[in-house]
N, C-alpha and C positions, 0 to 999 in steps of 0.2 A: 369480682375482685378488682381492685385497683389500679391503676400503672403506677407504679414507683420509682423513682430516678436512682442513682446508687449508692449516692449519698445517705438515701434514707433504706436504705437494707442492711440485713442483720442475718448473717449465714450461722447458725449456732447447732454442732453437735453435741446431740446426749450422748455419755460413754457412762459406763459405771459395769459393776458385778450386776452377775445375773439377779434379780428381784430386789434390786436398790430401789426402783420406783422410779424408773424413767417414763415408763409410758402412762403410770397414773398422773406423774407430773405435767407431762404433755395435756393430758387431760382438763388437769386446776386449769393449765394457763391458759385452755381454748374455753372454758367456762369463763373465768374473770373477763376474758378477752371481750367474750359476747357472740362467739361462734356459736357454741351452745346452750340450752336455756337448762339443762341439768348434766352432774358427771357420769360418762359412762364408766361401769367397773369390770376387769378384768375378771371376773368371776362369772358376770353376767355376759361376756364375749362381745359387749357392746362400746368397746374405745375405738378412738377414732382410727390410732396409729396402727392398733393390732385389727386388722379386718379378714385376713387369711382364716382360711378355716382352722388350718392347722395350729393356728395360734391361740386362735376361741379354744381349741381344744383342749393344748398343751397348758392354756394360762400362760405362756409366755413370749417373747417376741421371737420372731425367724428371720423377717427381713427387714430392712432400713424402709420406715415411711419418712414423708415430708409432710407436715404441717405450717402453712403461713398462717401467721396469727397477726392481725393489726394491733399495732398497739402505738396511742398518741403519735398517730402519724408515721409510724414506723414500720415495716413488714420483716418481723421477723420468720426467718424460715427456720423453722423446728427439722431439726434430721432426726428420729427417733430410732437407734440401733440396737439390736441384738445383745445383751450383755451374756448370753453362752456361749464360751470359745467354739464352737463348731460352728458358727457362724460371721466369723471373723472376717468374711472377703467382704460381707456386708459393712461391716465399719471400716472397711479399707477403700471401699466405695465413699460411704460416706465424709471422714473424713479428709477424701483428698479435694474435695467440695466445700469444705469449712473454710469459717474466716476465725472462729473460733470453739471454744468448746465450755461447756458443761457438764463435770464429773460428779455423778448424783451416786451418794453416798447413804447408804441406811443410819439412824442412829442408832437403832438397838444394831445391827450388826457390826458395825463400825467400820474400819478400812481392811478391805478384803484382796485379794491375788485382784478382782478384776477392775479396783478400784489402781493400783500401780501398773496394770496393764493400761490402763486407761490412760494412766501417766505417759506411758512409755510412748505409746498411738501418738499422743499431743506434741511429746518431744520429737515424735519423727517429723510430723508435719509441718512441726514450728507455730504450733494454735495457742493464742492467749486461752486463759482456761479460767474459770470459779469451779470454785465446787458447794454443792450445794448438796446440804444434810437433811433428808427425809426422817419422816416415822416419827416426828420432833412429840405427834400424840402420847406417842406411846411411853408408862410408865417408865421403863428401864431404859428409855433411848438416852444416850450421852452423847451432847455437844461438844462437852469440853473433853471427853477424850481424846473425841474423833480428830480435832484440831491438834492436840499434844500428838498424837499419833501422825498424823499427817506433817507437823513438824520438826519431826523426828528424824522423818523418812526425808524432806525435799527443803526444812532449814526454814531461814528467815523471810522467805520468800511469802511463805502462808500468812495471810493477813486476818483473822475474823472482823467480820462486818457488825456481827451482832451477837446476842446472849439469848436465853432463851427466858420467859417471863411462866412461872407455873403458881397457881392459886388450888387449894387442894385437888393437889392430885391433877390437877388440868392445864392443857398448854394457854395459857391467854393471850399472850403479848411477849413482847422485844425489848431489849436496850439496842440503840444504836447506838455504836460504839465510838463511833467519829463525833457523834452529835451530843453525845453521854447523855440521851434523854429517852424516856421508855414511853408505848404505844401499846395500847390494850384493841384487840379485834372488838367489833361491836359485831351484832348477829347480821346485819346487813353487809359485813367484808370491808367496813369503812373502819379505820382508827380513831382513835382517841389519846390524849395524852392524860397519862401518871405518872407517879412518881417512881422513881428506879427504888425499885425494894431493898430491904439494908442486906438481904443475905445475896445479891448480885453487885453489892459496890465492891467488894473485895476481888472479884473478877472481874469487874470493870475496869477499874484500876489498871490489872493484870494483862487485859484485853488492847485498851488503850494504848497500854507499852509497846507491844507485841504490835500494833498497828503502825504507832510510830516510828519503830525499829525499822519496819519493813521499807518505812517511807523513808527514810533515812538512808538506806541502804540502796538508794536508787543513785544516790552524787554524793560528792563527793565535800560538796557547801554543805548540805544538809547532815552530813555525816557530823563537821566541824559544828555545826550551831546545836547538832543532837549532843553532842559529848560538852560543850558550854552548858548544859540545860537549858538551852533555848526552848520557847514552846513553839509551837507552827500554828500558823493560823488555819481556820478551816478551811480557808481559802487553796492556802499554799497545800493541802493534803490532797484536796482536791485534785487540784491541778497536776502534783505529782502522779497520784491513780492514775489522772485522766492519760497519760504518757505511761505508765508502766506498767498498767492490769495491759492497755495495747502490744503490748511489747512482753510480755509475759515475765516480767521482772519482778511484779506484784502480783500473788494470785490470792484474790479474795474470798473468804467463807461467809455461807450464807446459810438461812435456815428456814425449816417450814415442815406443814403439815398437807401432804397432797390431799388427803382423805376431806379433811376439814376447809380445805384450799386457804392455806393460810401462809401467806412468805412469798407469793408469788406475784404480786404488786410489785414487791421493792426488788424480788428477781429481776421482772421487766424492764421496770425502771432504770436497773445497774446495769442490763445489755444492752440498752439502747444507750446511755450515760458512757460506757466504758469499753465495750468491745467494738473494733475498729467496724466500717463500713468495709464492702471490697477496694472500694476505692484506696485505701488506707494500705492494699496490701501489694505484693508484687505477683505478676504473672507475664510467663515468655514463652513462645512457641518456635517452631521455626517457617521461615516463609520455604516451600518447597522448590518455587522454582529459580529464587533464589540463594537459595542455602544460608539466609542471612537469617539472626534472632529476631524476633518478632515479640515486641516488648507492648505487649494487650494492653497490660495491666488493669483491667476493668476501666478501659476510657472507653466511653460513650459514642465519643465525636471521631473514634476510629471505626475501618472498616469493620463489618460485622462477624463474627468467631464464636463458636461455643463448642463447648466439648460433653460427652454422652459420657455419664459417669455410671448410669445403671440402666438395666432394663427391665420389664414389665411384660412379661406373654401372660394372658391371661384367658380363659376357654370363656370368658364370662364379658369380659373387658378391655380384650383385645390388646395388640400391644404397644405400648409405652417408650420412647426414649426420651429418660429424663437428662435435662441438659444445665448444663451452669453458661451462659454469658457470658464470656470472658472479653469481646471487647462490643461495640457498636451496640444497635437496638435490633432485634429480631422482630418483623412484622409478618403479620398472618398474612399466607400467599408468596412469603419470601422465597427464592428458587438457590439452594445453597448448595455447595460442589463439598462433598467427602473424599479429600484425599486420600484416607486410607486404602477406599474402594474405590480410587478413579470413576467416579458417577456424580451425575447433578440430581437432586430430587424438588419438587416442588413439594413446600413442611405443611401445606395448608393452613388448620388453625393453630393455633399457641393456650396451650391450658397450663393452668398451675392444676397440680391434686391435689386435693387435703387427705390425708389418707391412699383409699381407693374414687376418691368421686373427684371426677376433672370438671373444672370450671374454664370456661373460655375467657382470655384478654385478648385484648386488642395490639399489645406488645410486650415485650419484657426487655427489658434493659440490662448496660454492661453490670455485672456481678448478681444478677436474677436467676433463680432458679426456676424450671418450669420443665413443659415436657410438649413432646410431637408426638403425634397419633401416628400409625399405621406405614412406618417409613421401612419397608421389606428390607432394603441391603444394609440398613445403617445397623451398628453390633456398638458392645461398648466399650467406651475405650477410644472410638472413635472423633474425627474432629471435622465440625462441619463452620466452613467457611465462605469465599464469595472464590468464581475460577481465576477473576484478576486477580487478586492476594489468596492465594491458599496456601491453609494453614495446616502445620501438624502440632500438636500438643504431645507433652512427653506422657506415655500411658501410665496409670497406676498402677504400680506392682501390689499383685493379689495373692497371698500367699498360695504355695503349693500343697497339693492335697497330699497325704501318703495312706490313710487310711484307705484299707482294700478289701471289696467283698466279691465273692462271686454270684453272678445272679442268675436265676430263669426263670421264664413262664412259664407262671401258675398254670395257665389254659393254652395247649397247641395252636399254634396260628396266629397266637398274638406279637409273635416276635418283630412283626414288622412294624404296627403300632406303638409299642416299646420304645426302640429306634426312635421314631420320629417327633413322641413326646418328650425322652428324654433330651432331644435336639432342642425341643424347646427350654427346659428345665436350664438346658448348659448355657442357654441365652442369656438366662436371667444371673443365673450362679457360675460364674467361672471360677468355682473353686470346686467343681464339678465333672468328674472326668469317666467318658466310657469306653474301653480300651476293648478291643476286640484280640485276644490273645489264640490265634488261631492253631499255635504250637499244641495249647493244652487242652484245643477244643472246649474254649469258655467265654465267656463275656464279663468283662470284671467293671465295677465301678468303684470311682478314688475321691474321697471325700477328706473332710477335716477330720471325723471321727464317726465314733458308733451311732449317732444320735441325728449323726445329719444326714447319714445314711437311710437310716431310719424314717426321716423324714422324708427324704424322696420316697423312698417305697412309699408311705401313705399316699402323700399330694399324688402321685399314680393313681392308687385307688380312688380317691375321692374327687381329683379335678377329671381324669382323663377312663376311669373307671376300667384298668388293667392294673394284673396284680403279678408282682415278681416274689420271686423266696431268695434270701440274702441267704449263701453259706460262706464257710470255709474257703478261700481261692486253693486251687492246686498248684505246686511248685515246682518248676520246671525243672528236673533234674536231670542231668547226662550220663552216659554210661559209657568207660574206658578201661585199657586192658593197663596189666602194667607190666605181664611179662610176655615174652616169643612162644607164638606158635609155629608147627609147620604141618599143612593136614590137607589131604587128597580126595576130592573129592570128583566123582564121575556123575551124569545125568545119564541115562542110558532109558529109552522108553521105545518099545516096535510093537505096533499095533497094523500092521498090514499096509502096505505104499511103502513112504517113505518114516524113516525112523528118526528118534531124534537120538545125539550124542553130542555131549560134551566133557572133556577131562581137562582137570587143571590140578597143578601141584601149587601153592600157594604159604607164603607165610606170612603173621600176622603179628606184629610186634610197635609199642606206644611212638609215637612220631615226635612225642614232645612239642608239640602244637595243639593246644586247645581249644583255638578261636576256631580250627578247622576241621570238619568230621574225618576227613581221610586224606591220606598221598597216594598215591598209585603208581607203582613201576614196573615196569616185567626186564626178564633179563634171559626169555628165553631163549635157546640156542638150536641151528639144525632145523628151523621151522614145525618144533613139534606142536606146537599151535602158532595156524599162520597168522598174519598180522592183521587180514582185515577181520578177527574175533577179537582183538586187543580193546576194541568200544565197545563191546558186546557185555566182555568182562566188567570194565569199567563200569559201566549201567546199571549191574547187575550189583556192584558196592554201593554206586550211587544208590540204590532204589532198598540195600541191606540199611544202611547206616540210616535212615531216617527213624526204624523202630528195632532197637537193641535188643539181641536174642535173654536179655536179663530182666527187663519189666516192659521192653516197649517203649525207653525213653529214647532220644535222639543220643548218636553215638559221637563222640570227637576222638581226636587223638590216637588215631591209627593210622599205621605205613602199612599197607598192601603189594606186597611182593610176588608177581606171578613167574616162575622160575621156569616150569616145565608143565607138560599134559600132552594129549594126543587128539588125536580128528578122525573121522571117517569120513572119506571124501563125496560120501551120498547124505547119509542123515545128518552129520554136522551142519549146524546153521547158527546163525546170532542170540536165536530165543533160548535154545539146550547150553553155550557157553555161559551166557546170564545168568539162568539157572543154576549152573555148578558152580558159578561164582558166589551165586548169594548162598547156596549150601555149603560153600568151604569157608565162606564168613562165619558162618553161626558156630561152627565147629570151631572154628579156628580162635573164634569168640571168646568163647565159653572156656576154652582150652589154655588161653593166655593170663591168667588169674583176673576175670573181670570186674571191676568195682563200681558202684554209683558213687557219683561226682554230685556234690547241695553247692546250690548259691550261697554266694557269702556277698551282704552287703556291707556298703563303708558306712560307719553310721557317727553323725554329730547329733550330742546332748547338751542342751543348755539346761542348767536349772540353779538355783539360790544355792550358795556355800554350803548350808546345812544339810540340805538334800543327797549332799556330792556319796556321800557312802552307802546308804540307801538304794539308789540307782546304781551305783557300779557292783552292789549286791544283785540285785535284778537282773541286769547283764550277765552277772558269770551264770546264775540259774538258767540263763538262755541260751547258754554255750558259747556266751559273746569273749573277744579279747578284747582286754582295756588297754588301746596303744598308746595314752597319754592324755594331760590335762593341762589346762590352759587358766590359769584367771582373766574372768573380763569383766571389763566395767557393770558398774550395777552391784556388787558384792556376789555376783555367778562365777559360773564354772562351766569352759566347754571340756564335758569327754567323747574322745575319739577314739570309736573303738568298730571292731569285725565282728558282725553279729550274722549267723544262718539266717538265710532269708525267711523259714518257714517260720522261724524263732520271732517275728518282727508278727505274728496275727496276735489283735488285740492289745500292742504294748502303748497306743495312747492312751486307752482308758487307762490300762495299771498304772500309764507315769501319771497321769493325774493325780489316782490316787493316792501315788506315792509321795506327789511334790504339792498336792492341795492346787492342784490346778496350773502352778508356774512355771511346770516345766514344759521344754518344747524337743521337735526333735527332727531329724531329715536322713536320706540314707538316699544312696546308691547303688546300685551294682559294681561290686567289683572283679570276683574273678569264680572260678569251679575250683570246691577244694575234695576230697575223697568224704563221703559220708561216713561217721562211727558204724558200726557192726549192726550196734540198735536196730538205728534208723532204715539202714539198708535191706534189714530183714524183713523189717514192718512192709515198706515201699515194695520189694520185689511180691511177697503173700498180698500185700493189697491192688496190687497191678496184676494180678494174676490172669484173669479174666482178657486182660490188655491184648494178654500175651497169647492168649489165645485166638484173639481175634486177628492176633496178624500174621500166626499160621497160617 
């Protein structure tokens, strides 16, 4: 591969819905490119981007590749991501590495939930964007929908490029719209010119407008000489793109056949033509040990900086920190200091991947993407600099996970391999979480949803060849009294020596403290139990309230009042008052009307206006309270509401289903409230066993 300065690079992420035809597209454009001499097809497990097993399997993408593709002198870098929401920390990676983007749109299915998510990804980032319409083969695909659709949703901003050219039944060729002159594919991938056909002048026309509006729409001259009937020269269109597809003022449609590779020429063409280089864009860090901004901006001729936006463990291929450039030239051998981890590494060599297969350069320059082999402490998110200037970069926010399963091994003994793989897994995915909940005796992991969950349990079996079973998590429930008891309980045991005795008189009544299992006070009088048994007792609560004489769950919310009891001054000892402490608990327990206490989370719902009653149906089915709603930009709705924790397994799938994929959602813990009757019966009969065991 080549060294490229940064002027001539081209950072370009794919976004779109799942099966728009991102990674076939990736495909056409490393064929036409000259990477390779035929396409590989997602059927046959053989494309460049998708090379994970699990991908070959699924037929569809899991995590962000990089492809550089040369093209007239120009390196663009292909980010190819994920278009199924459970895989979202991946495009969150990617495009915080973008200089722009490419929202690849099906034509037969037309704009879809992840074609506006796609949207939304670009407006966070701030990425100039095309979008470009797949499947153009295909009989029933519509171009011109897709574009009425799309500028429906985002307005005058949508530019089309081109028209689509069909000869029975077949995709041939384009009008181009700027140029209002049409092109026929020849079978070698070269054009030809025709004539624009009479049933495409009437959307040409239509097209043109629709172009020039857009250009129009960038000043406020051009505004004045559009509304005179001025015409603009091709020049002056140009030049306007050339300033506002960069600036994302103007976003252009484009179109093609990946299957057939056709449209991806004048794709090239337009990204290297129109979307800015890094150079072009802004980027700031901060200097650490001077707390000053640290303004990179992909200069060359400054000290050297790059930041690790992903990473790569691989059992196969070892691992990967892929890095973006952000300011100076990174040369093989460079010795760079990671502020994050206070440590210096020497980076060895510098490869770019295509895919999974790393090529070695001899350098990469400011706004280059590439990657370092085998650097143990560096994580991602990290920022690797020189120790005279070091630097920190602001990290990407990765969404949070909330989907929760509980896991274990399949095979005894594997527990600790588990562990140490999934360490590796959370390298690569932080949106990947394995929480050791030691209260419910479980191991739970937190994911984006059902499917990426799913997905670790395979890549388990298949990369590291241990196998875990996803259930149900258990929910941690408390147990409190709500009315006074008062109950006497004695230990009294003689078995020959010395005997044991302990008495206590005790009452047991709710503290109105939650956060806390118990208070404890004695008020005994006359030393009928002396004072150095008063820690004995205590002990003897501490060690009751951890498993509730009702299921076994941890106890809160009780005052322990030790009033009175008695001693014997030979067999009394610390062990026999503990005892008749924790026997005048249970009693005292059970006697006070004891009740289970469920988690109640806080819970925010985003999802499209329509949806809004739909979901706040689903919620009261879950025994959720709807506390209020909100409009927020986008035509959404946030509701806020208290849903039972246990109520929250499995509600991403349903809200998908319920919102076709748009809706989103997050929750907290907020307080213990009393379980219904239901619930509590089931829990107590199903913990039965619990309770036995802590007899």
């Amino acid at each position: 591969m080549n060294v490229y300065t940064t002027d001539k690079i081209r950072n370009v992420v794919l976004l779109g819905h799942g099966g728009a035809g991102k990674t076939t597209l990736v495909e056409a454009m490393a064929y036409l490119s000259g990477i390779t001499t035929r396409m590989g097809k997602i059927s046959d497990g053989n494309t460049i981007s998708d090379y994970d097993k699990e991908e070959t399997k699924r037929s569809f993408s899991i995590n962000t590749s990089v492809v550089p593709i040369q093209w007239e002198g120009t390196k663009i870098n292909i980010l190819d991501t994920p278009g199924y929401f459970d895989f979202i920390g991946e495009v969150e990676e990617a495009a915080s590495v973008a200089d722009a983007a490419i929202i690849v749109v099906s034509g037969k299915n037309g704009v879809e939930i992840g074609t506006k998510k796609a949207w939304e990804t670009c407006e966070k980032y701030k990425l100039p964007r095309m979008v470009f319409v797949t499947d153009m083969d295909i009989d029933n695909a519509s171009y011109r929908q897709v574009v009425e659709d799309l500028q429906e949703l985002y307005g005058k901003k949508i530019a089309p490029f081109h028209l689509p050219v069909r000869e029975n039944e077949e995709f041939i060729g384009y009008v181009n719209v700027l140029q209002q002159r049409a092109k026929r594919w020849k079978d070698n991938g070269e054009v030809e010119k025709m004539d624009v056909p009479d049933y495409s002048k009437e959307h040409l026309e239509t097209y043109r407008e629709e172009l020039m509006e857009a250009v129009a729409e960038t000043s406020e001259e051009l505004m004045d000489r559009y509304f005179s009937g001025e015409e603009f020269s091709e020049e002056e269109i140009r030049e306007a793109l050339h300033a506002n597809v960069a600036d994302g003022n103007i976003v252009p449609v484009l179109m093609g056949s990946n299957i057939l590779a056709r449209g991806m020429y004048t794709l090239m063409v337009d990204i290297v033509k129109y979307f800015p280089s890094p150079q072009k864009r802004e980027c700031t860090g901060t200097n650490v040990k001077t707390d000053e901004i640290y303004e990179a901006n992909y200069d060359a001729s400054k000290e050297k900086s790059a930041y690790v936006f992903k990473t790569i463990v691989d059992p196969f291929i070892g691992k990967y920190s892929l890095i973006k450039v952000n300011s100076g030239i990174l040369k093989t051998d460079d010795v760079l200091f990671n502020a994050d981890k206070d440590t210096e590494e020497k980076i060895g060599k510098l490869y770019v991947l295509r895919g999974n297969k790393p090529e070695e350069v001899s350098e990469l320059h400011a706004g280059d993407i590439g990657a370092l082999a085998k650097l143990s402490k560096v994580t991602t998110n990290d920022t690797l600099s020189t120790k005279a200037n070091p630097i920190q970069y602001i990290r990407t926010e990765i969404s949070i996970p909330y989907t929760c399963m509980r896991y274990t091994a399949k095979n005894k003994g594997d527990e600790d391999k588990i562990s140490q793989t999934l360490q590796k897994l959370m390298q690569e995915d932080l949106t990947l979480k394995n929480v050791n909940d030691s209260e419910n005796g479980q191991t739970l992991l937190y994911g984006i949803g059902d499917m990426h969950l799913e997905v670790v349990a395979s890549k388990l079996l298949e990369k590291y060849k241990v196998e875990i079973e996803l259930t149900r998590p258990k929910v941690a429930f408390r147990e409190t009294i709500r009315k006074k008891s008062d109950v006497e309980s004695k230990y009294k045991k003689q078995s020959g020596g010395h005997g044991q005795y302990g008495h206590v008189k005790m009452t047991f009544e709710p503290s109105g403290d939650l956060e806390k299992p118990y208070e404890f006070e004695q008020i005994v009088v006359g030393g009928a139990v002396p004072k150095n048994y008063f820690p004995a007792v205590e002990k003897g609560l501490a060690d009751a309230v951890l498993k509730g004489p009702m299921a076994a769950y941890p106890v809160v919310g009780v005052k322990a009042v030790l009033y009175d009891g008695s001693y014997h001054p030979v067999d009394s000892s610390e062990m026999a008052f503990k005892t008749a402490a924790i026997q005048a608990f249970k009693k005292g327990f059970m006697e006070a009307s004891p009740v289970l206490l469920e988690p109640i989370s806080s819970m925010r719902v985003v999802v499209p206006d329509k949806y809004t009653g739909d979901v706040m149906g689903d919620l009261n089915k879950r025994r959720g309270r709807v506390l209020g709603m909100n409009p927020i930009e986008g035509g959404k709705q946030e509701i806020l509401a208290d849903v039972p924790t246990m109520e929250l397994y499995g509600y991403m799938t349903d809200l998908r289903a319920t919102t076709g994929g748009s809706g989103e959602y997050s929750y907290e813990f907020s307080r213990y409230e009393q379980a219904p009757s239901d619930i509590q019966e089931k829990e107590i009969e199903a913990r039965a066993n619990k309770l036995d065991q802590a007899e």
